[in-house]
DOVEXNU-954980 format. One record per residue: residue number from 1; residue in one letter; chain; x, z, y of N, C-alpha, C in turn. Coordinates in Angstrom, 3 decimals. Atoms other than C-alpha are relative to their C-alpha. Example, Ala and Ser with C-alpha at 12.3 -4.5 7.8 and 13.67 -1.06 7.14 Angstrom:
// residues 2
{1 a A {0.890 0.000 -1.190} {12.300 7.800 -4.500} {0.900 0.000 1.200}}
{2 s A {-0.820 -0.060 -1.190} {13.670 7.140 -1.060} {-0.770 0.730 1.090}}
//
This chain:
// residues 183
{1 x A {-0.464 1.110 0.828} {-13.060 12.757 16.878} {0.942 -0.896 0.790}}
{2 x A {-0.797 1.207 -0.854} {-10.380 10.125 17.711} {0.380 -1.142 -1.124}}
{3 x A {-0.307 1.067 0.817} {-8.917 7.372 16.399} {-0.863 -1.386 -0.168}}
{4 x A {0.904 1.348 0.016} {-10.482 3.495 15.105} {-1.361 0.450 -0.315}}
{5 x A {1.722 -0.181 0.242} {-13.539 4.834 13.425} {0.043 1.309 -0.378}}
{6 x A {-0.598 -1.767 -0.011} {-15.074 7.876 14.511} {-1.364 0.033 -1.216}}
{7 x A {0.612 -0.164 0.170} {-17.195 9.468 12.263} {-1.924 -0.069 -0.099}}
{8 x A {1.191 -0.031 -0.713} {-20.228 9.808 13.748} {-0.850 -0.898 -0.107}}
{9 x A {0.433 2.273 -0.474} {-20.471 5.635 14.475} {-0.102 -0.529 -1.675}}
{10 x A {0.645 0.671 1.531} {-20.100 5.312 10.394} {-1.213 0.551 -0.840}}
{11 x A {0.753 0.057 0.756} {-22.136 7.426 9.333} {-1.620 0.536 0.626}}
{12 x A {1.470 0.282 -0.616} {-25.381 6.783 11.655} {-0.148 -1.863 -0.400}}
{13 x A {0.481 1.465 0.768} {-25.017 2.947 10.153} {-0.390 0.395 -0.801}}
{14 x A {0.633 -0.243 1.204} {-25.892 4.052 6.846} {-0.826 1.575 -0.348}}
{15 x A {0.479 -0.973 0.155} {-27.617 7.364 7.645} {-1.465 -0.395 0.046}}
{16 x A {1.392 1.016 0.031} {-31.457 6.749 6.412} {-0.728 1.314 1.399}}
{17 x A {0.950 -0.743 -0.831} {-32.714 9.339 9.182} {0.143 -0.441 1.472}}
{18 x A {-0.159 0.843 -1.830} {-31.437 7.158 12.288} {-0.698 -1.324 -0.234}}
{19 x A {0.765 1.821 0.018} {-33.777 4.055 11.127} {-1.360 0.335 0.155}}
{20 x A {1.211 -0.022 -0.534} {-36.784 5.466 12.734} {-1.498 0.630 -0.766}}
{21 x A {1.153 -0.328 0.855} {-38.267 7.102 9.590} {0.089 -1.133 -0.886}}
{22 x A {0.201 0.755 0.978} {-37.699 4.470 7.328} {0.723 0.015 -1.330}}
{23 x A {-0.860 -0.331 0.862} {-36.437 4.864 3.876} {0.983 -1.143 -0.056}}
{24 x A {-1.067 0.654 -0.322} {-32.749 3.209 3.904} {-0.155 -1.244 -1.475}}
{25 x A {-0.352 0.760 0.736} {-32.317 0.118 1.731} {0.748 0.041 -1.106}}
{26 x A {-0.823 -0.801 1.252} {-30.771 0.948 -1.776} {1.397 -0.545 -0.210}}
{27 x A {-1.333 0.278 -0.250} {-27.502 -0.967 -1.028} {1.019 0.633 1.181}}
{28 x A {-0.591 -0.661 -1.060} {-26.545 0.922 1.930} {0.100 1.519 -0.448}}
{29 x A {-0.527 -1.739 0.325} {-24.659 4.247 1.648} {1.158 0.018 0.866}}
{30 x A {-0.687 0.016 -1.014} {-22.033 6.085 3.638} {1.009 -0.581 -0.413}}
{31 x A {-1.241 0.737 0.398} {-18.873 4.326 4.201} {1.389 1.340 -0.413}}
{32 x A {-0.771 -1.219 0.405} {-16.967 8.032 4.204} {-1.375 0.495 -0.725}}
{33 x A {1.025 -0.679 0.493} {-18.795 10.383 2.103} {0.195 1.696 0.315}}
{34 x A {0.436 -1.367 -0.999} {-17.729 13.839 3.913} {1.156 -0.341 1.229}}
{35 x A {-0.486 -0.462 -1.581} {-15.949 14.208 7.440} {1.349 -0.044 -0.470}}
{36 x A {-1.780 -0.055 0.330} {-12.341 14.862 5.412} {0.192 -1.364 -0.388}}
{37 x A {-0.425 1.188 0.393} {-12.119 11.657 3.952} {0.051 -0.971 1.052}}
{38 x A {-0.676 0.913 -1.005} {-12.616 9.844 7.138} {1.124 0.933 1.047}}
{39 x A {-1.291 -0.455 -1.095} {-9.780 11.987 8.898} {1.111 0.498 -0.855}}
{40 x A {-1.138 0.843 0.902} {-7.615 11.020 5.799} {0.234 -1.445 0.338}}
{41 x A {0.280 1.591 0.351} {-8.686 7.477 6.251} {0.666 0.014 1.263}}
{42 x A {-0.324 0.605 -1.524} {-8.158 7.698 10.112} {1.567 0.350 0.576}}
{43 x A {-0.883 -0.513 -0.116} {-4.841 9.557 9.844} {1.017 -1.121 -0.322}}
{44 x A {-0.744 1.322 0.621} {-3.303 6.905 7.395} {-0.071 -1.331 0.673}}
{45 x A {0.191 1.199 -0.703} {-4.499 4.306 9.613} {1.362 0.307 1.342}}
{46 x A {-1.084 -0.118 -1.162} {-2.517 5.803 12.319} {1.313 -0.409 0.188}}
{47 x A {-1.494 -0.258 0.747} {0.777 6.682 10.542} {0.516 -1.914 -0.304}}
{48 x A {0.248 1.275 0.220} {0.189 3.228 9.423} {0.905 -1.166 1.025}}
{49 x A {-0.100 0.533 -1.484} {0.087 1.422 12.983} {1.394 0.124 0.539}}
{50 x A {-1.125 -0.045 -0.643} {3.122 3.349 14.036} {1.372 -0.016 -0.848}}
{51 x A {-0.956 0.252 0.731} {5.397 2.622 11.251} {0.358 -1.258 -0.416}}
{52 x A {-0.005 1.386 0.259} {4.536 -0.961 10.765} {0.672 -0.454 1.432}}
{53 x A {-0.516 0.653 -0.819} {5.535 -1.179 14.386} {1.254 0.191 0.123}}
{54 x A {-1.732 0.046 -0.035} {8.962 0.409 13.880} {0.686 -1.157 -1.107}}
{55 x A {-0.612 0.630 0.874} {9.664 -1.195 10.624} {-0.033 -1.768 -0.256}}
{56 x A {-0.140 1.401 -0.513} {8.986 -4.663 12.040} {0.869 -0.316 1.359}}
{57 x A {-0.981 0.260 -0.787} {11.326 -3.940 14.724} {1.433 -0.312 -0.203}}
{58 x A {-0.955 0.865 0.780} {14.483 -6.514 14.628} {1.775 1.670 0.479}}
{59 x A {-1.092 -1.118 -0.221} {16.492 -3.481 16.627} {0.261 1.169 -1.117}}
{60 x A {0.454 -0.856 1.179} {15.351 -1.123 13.896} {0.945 -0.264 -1.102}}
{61 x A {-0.511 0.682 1.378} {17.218 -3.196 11.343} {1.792 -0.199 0.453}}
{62 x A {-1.386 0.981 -0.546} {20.811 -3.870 13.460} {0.779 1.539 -1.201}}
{63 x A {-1.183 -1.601 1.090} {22.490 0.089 11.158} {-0.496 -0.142 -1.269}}
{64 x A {0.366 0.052 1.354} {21.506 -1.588 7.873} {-0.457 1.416 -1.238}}
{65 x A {-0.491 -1.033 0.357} {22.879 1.451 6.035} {-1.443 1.374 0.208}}
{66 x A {1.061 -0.842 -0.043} {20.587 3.799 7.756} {-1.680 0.047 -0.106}}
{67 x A {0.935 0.930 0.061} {17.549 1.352 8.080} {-0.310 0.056 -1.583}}
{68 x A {0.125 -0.094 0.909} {17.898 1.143 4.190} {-0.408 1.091 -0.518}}
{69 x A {0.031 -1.682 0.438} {18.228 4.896 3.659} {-1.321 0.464 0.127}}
{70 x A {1.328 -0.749 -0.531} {15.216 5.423 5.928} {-1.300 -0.703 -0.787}}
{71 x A {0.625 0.812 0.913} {13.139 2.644 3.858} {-0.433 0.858 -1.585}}
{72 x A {-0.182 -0.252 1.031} {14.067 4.212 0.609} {-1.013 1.200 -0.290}}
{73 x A {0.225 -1.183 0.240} {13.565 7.598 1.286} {-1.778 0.063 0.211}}
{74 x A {0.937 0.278 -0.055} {10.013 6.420 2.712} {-1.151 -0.885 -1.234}}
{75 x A {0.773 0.437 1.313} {9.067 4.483 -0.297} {0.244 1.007 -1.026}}
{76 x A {0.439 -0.990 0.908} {9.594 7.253 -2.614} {-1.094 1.301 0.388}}
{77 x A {0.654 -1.091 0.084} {7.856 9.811 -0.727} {-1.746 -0.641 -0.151}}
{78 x A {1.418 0.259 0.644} {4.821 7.472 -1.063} {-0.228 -0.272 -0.984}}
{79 x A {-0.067 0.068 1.685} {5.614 6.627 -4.617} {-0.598 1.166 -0.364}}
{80 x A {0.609 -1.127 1.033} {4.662 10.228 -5.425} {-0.845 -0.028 0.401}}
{81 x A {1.545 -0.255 -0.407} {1.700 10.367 -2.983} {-0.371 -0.811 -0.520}}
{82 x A {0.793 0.898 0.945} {0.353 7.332 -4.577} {-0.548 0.139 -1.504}}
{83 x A {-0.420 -0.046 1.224} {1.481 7.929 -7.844} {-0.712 1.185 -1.005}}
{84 x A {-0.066 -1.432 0.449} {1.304 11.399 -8.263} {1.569 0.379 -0.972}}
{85 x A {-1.324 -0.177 0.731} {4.441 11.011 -9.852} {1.162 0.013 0.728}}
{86 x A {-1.031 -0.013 -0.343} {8.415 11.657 -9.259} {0.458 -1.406 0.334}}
{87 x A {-0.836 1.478 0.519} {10.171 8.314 -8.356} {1.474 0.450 -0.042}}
{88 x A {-1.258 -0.472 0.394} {13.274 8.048 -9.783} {0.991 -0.556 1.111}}
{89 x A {-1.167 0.350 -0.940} {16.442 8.219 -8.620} {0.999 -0.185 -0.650}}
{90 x A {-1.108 0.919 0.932} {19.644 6.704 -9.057} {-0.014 -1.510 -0.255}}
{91 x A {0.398 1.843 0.651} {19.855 2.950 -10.932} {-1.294 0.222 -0.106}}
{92 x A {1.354 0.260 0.551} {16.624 1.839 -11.475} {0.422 -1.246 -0.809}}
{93 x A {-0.264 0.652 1.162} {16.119 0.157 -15.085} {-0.882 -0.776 0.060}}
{94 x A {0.960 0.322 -0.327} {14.019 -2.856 -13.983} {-0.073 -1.198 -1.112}}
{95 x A {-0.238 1.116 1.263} {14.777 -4.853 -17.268} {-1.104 0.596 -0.848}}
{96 x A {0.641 -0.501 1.273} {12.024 -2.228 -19.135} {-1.012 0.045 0.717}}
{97 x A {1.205 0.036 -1.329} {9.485 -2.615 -16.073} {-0.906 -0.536 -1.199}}
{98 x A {1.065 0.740 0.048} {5.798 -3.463 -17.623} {-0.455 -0.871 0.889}}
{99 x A {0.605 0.342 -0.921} {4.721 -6.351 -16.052} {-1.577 -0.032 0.020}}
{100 x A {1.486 -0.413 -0.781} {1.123 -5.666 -14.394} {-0.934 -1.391 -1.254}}
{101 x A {0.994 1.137 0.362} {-1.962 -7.574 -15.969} {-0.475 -0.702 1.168}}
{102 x A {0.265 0.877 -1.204} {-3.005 -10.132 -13.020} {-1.232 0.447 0.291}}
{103 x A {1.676 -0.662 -0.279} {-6.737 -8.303 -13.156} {0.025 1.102 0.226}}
{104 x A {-0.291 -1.253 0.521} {-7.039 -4.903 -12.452} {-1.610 0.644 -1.070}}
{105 x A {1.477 -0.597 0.410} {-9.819 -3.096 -14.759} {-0.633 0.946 0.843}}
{106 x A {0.489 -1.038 -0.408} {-10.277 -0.061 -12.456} {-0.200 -0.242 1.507}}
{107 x A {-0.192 0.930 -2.179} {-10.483 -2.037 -8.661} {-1.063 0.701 -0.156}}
{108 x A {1.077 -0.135 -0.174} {-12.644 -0.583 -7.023} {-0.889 -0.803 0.975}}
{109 x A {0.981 1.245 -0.763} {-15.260 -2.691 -4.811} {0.826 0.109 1.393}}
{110 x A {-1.013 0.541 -1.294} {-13.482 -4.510 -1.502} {0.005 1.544 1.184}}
{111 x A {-0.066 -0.583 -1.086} {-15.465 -2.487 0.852} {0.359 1.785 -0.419}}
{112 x A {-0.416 -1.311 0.424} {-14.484 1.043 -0.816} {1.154 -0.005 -0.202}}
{113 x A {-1.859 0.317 -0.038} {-10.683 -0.291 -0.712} {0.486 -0.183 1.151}}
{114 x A {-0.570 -0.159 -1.512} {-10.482 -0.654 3.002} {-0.471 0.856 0.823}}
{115 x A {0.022 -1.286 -0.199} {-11.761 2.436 3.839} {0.600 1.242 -0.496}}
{116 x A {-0.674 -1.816 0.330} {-9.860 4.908 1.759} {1.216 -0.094 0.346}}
{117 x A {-1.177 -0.668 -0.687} {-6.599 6.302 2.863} {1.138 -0.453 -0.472}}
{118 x A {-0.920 0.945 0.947} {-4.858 4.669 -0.086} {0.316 -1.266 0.705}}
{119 x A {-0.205 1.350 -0.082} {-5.219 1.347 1.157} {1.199 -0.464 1.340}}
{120 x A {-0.599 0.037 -0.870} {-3.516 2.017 4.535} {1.841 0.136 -0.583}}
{121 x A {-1.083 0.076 0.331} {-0.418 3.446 2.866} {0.604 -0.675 -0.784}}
{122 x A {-0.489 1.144 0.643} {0.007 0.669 0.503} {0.487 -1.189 0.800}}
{123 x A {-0.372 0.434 -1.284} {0.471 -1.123 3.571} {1.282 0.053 0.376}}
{124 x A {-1.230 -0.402 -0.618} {3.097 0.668 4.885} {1.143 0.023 -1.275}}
{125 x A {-0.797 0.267 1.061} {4.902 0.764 1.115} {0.339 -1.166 0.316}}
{126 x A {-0.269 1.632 0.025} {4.796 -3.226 1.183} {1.046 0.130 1.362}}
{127 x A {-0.814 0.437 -1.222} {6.509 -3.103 4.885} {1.620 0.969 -0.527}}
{128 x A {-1.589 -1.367 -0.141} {8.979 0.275 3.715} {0.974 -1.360 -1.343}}
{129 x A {-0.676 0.757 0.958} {9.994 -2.565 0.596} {0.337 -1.455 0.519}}
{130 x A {-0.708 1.138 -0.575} {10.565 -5.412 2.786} {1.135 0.409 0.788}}
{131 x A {-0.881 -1.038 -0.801} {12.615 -2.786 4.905} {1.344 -0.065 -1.423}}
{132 x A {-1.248 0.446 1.478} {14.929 -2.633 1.077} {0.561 -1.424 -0.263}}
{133 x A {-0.228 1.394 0.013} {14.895 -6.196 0.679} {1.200 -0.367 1.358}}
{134 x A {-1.065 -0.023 -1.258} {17.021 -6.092 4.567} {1.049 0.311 -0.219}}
{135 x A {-1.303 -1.054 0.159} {19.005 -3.702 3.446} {1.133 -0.550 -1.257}}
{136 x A {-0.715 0.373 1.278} {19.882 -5.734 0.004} {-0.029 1.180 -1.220}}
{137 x A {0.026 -0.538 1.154} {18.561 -3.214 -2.116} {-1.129 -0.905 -1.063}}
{138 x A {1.326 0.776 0.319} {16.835 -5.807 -4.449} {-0.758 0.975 -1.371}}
{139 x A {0.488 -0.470 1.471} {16.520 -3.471 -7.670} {-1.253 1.122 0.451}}
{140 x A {1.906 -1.243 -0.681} {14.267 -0.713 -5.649} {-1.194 -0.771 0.326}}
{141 x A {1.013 0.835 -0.179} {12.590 -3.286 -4.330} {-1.068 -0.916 -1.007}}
{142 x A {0.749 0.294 1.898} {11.645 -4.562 -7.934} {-1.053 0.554 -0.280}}
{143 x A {0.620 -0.793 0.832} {10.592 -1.787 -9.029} {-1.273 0.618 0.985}}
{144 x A {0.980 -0.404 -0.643} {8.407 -0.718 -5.978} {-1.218 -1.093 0.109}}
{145 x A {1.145 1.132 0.217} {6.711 -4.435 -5.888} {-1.166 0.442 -1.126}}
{146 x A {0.694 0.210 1.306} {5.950 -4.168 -9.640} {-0.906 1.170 0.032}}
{147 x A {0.292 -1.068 -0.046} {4.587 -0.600 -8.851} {-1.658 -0.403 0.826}}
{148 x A {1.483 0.387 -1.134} {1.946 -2.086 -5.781} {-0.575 -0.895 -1.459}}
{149 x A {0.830 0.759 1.297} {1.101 -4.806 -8.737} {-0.930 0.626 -0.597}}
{150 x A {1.311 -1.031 0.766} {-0.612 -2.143 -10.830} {-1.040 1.020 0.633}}
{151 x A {0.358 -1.253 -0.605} {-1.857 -0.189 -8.291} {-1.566 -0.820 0.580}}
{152 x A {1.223 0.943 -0.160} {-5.670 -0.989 -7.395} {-0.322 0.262 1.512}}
{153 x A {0.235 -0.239 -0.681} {-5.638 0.258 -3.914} {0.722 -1.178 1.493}}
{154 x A {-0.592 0.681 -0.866} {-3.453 -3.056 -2.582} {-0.897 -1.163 0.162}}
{155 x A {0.989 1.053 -0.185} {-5.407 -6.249 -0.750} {0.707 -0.743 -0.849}}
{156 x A {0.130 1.107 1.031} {-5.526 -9.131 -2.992} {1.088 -1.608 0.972}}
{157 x A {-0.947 0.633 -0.168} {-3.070 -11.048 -0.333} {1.699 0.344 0.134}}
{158 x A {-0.691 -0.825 0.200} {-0.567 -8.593 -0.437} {0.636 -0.165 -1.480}}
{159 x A {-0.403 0.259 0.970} {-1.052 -8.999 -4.274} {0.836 -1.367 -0.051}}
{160 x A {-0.506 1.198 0.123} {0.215 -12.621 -4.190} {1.461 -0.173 0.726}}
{161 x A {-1.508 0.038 -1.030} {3.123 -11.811 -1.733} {0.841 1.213 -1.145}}
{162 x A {-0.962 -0.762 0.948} {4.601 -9.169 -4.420} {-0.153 -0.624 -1.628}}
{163 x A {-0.128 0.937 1.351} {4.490 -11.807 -7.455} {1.124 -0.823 0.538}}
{164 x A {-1.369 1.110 -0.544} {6.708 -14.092 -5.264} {1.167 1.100 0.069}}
{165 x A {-0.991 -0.540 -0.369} {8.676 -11.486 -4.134} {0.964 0.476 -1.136}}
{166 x A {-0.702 -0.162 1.075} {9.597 -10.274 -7.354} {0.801 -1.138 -0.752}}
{167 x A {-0.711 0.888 0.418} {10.169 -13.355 -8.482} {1.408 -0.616 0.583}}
{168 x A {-0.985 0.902 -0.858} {12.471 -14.835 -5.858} {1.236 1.496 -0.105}}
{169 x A {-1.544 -0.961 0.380} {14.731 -11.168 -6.439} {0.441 0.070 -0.949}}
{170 x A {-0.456 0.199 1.488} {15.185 -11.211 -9.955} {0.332 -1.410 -0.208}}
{171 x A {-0.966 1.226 0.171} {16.041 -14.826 -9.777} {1.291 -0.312 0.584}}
{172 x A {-1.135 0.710 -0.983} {18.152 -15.580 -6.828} {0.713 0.844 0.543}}
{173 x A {-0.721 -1.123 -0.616} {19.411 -12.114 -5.494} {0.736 0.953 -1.608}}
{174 x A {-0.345 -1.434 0.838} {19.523 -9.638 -9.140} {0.719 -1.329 -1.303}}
{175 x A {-0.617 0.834 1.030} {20.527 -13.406 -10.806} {-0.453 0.447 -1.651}}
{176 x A {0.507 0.338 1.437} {17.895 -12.743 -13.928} {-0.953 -0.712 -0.138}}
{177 x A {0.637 1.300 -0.077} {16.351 -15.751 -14.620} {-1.308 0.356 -1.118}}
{178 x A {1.104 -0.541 1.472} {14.595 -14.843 -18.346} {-1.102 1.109 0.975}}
{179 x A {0.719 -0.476 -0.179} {13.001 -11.894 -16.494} {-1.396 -0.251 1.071}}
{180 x A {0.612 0.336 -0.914} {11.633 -13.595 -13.437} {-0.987 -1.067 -0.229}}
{181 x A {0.769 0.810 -0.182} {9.952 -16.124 -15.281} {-1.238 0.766 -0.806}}
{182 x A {0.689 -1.021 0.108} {8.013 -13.371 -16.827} {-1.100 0.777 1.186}}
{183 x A {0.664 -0.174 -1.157} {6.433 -12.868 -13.369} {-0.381 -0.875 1.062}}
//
């Protein structure tokens, strides 16, 4: 095993046969539930780590152009892993965007959102769409915000940083006022 959390260490916390013979408490269960899911979880954490540290680098950002490109091409390929879907290409039509309900119905509970594999790469989306925002692509960036919005696998401060964000591009950068107050 390698990585932040190995196996082993999560699931002897909630394993009822390491408490001495005692039957486990009915709120406790594993935090992975087989061996693949934490070396999804621990992978995405990685990928994670070392992309947040490029894409917060100011050198990273001096070839706009390519910096943008590399952003782009990185937020779509997690658009589909997320998604399961194609993201489009070309204009994006962010005038027919649904905006998100502010609740989600299908969240799932905190601590089962910072353990799965999802949560890491939503992460790295939010940083690959501030990476667009550099570049002055504000309409991808729209449409990828409004995208984390619906998505139930993003933290809840994250959520509040892609309500502004949308707002402040569709007002002051994409100059649509009607739509931004919609968000």
């Amino acid at each position: 095993d390698y990585g932040v959390l190995r196996f082993s260490e999560c699931e002897s916390f909630t394993n009822p046969r390491s408490r001495e013979g005692e039957a486990p408490p009915a709120y406790l269960r594993p935090i992975f539930r087989q061996r693949h899911d934490h070396l999804r979880f621990d992978f995405a954490h990685l990928l994670s780590v070392g992309l947040q540290g490029l894409l917060s680098d100011k050198v990273f950002y001096q070839d706009k152009d390519n910096a943008g490109a590399f952003c782009l091409k990185l937020c779509r390929k997690l658009y589909r892993l997320l998604s399961g879907k194609k993201a489009p290409k070309g204009e994006l039509d962010i005038a027919n965007l649904e905006v998100p309900s502010e609740k989600l119905a299908d969240a799932p509970e905190t601590i089962e959102v910072e353990f799965d594999y999802r949560y890491p790469l939503t992460g790295i989306l939010f940083e690959a769409i501030e990476g667009l925002e550099r570049a002055r692509d504000y309409q991808s960036a729209v449409f990828y915000y409004n995208f984390l919005l619906g998505y139930p696998f993003l933290g809840l401060k994250k959520r509040g940083a892609c309500w502004h964000r949308i707002a402040l591009n569709l007002r002051f950068h994409l100059k649509n006022t009607g739509l931004a107050l919609e968000y």
